[in-house]
N, C-alpha and C positions, 0 to 999 in steps of 0.2 A: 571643726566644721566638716572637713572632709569625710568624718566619721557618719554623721548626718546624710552625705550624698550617699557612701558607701550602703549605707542597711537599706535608704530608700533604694537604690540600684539592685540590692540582693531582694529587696520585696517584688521588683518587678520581674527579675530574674526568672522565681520562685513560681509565679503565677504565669509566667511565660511557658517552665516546664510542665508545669501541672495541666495548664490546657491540653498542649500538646499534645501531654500523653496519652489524655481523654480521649482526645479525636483518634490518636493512633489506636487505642484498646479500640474503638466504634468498627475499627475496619481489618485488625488485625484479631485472631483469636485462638491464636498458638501462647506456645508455653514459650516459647524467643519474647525475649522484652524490647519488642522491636522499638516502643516508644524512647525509650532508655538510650538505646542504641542511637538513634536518629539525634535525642538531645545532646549526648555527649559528643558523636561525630560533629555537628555544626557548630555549636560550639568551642570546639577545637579550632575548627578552618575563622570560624568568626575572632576567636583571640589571635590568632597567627595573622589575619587581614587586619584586625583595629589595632594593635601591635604596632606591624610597619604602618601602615597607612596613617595612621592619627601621630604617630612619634614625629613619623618625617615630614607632616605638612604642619606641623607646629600651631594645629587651629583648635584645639582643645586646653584649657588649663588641665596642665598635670595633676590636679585634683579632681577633676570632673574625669578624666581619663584613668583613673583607680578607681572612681566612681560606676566607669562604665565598665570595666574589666576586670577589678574582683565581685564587684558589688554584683553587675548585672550577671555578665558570664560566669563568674565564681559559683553565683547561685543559682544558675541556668543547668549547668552540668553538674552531674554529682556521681562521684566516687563511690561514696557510701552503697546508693543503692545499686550501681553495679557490681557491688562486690557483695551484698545482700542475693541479688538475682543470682549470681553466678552460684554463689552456694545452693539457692535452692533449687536449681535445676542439676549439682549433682547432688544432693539428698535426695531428691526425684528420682535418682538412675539416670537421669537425660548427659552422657557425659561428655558424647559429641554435640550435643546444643552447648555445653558450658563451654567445651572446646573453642567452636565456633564462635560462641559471644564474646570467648575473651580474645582469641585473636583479630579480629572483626575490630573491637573496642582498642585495643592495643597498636595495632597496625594501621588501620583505618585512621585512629586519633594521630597517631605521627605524621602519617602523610597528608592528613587535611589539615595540620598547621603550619607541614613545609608548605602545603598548596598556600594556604592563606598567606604565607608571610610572602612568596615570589609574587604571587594574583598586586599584592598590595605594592610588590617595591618595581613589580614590571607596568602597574598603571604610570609611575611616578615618572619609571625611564620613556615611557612614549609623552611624555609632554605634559601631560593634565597638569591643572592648573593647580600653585603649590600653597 
């Protein structure tokens, strides 16, 4: 069954990044995949946040919470097409854009899911309810 939560969670995932991106191409219209950038950054802080946050307040079944974490954010963020972009902006000659995107993506992603996971265990230590 868990399997079932898991694809529906990557369906929603999937149409989560897909909007997104849309809206970001509307307003962005450089060769940086800012879209890209922006899914896999929140992403990150959001696994790093439902991670501690959902483990330690014990309010999700451990199925529904694979559910929401590979399923949703698994298929929210994607590797693939960052590594798709990065190549094409250096076959472009863009080599400080790939620079940039992948340090950005690399660095960014680390630190927004140490943010996520302190955001998540510093709610827990000021009191909220568990």
């Amino acid at each position: 069954m868990v399997y079932l939560w898991v694809g529906l969670g990557g369906m929603l995932g999937s149409i989560i990044r897909y909007i997104l991106s849309q809206v970001t191409a509307h307003f962005w219209y450089d060769n940086f995949p800012l879209g890209t950038l922006i899914v896999n950054l929140t992403g990150c802080f959001l696994l790093g946040w439902i991670t501690t946050r959902m483990v330690s307040m014990k309010r999700l079944h451990p199925k529904l919470l694979t559910a929401v974490t590979t399923g949703v954010i698994g298929s929210y963020t994607t590797f693939s097409t960052f590594c798709l972009e990065t190549v094409q902006l250096l076959q472009s000659g863009n080599i400080f854009l790939a620079c940039m995107y992948i340090f950005l993506s690399l660095a960014g992603g680390l630190l927004l899911v140490n943010l996520g996971l302190e955001t998540g265990k510093s709610r827990l230590k000021a009191g909220e309810v568990k």
